[in-house]
C-alpha positions in Angstrom: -21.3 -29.0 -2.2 -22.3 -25.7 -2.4 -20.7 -22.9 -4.3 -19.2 -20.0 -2.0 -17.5 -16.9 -3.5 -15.6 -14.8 -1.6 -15.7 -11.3 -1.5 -12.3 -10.0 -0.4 -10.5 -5.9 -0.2 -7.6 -5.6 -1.2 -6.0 -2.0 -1.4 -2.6 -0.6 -3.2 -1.3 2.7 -0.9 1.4 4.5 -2.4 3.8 6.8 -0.8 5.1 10.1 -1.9 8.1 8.4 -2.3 7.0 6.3 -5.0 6.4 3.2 -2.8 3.9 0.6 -2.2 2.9 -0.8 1.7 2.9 -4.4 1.4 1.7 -6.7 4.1 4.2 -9.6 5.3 1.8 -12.5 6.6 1.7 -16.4 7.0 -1.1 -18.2 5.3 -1.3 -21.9 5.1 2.3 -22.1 6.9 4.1 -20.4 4.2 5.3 -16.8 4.6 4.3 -14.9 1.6 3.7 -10.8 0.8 0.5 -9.2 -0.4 -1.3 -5.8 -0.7 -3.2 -5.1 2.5 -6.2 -6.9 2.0 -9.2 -9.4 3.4 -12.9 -10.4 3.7 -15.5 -8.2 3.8 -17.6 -9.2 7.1 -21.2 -9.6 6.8 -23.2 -6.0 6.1 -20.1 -4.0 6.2 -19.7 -1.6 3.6 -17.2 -2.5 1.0 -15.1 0.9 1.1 -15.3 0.6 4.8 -13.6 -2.8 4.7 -10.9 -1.8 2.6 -10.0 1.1 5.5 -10.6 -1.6 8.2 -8.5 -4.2 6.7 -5.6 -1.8 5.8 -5.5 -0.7 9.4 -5.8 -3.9 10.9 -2.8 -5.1 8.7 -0.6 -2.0 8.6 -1.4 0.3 11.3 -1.9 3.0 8.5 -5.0 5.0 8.0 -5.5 6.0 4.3 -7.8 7.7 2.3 -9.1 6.2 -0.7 -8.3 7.5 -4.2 -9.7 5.5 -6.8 -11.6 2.0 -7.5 -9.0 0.0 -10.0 -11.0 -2.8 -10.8 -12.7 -6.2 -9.4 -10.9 -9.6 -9.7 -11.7 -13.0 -9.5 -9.5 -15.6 -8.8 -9.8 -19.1 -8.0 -7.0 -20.7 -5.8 -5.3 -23.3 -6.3 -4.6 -24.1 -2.8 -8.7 -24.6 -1.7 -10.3 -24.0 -4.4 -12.2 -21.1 -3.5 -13.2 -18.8 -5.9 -12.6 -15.0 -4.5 -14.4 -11.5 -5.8 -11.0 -8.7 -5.3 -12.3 -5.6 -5.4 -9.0 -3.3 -5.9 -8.4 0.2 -4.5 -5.4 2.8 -4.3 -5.3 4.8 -2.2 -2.6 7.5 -0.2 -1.3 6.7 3.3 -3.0 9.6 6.2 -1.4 8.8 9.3 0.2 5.8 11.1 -2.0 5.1 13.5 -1.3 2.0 15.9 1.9 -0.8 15.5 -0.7 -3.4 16.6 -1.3 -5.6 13.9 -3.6 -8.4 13.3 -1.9 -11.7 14.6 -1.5 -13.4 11.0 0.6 -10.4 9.8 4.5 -10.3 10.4 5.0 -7.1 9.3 4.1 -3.8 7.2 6.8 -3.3 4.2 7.1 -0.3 2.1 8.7 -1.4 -0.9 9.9 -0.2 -4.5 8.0 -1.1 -7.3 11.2 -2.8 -8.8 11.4 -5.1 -5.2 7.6 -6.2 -5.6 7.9 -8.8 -8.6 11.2 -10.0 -7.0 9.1 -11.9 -4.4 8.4 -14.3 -6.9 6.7 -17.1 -5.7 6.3 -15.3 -2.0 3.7 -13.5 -3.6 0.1 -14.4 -2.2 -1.4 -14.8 -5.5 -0.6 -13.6 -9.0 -3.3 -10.5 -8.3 -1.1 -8.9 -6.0 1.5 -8.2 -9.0 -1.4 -7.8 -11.6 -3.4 -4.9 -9.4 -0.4 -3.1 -8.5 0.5 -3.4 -13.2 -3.2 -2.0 -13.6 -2.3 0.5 -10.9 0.5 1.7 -12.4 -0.3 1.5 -15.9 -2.9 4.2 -15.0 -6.2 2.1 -14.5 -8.7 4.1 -12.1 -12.2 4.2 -11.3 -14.2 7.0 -9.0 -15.0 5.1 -6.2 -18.5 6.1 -6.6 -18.9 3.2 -9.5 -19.0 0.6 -6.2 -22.7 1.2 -4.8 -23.5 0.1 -1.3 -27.4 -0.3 -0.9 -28.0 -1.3 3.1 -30.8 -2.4 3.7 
């Protein structure tokens, strides 16, 4: 068997409000809540996947602040080891209510509401991102370097 990271997005938007958009979504039959996040597809810039997949699951465009860290994780679930690269970043504009078709909705919830969800949360980086966020972790985003060929 051959070893297969995963290189996944994930991205923490926070309001003016002091809130954070969290992404209501079914995976593996369960329904659980997590920052909007997902793969990066094959040659596609990593910043560019974290606007792509925050659209696609919210509706929202944003503009990215800050890089706040890469994670790995390796669930328990299937055993696949996935790369999180973290970003914050401030919502733009609401731009479509079509989301894609695993997402239920887009939630903008209280920092006091997030660890709450308990076990609904999609992994335990979803609560330990949005800690690092908070507790004033933050990167330029020019530390992530995309050389395409």
């Amino acid at each position: 068997m051959t070893w297969t990271p995963h290189a996944t997005v994930a991205v923490i938007v926070e309001d003016n409000q002091n809130r954070f958009l969290l992404v209501e979504e079914r995976s593996r039959g369960q329904v659980v809540f997590n920052q909007p996040a997902g793969h990066v597809e094959e040659d596609e810039p990593i910043l560019q996947a974290a606007l792509r997949e925050t659209l696609e699951e919210t509706g929202w465009e944003v503009e990215l602040r800050h890089f706040i860290g890469l994670y790995t994780y390796k669930a328990p679930a299937n055993g696949v080891t996935y790369y999180r690269f973290c970003f914050s970043a401030r919502p733009v504009r609401k731009a479509t209510d079509k989301l894609d078709d695993d997402i239920i909705a887009a939630h903008w919830m209280t920092p006091e509401a997030i660890p709450d969800l308990g076990n609904q949360l999609r992994s335990p980086l979803v609560l330990r991102c949005l800690e690092d966020y908070r507790n004033g972790k933050r990167f330029p985003l020019d530390v992530i370097v995309d050389q395409q060929t």
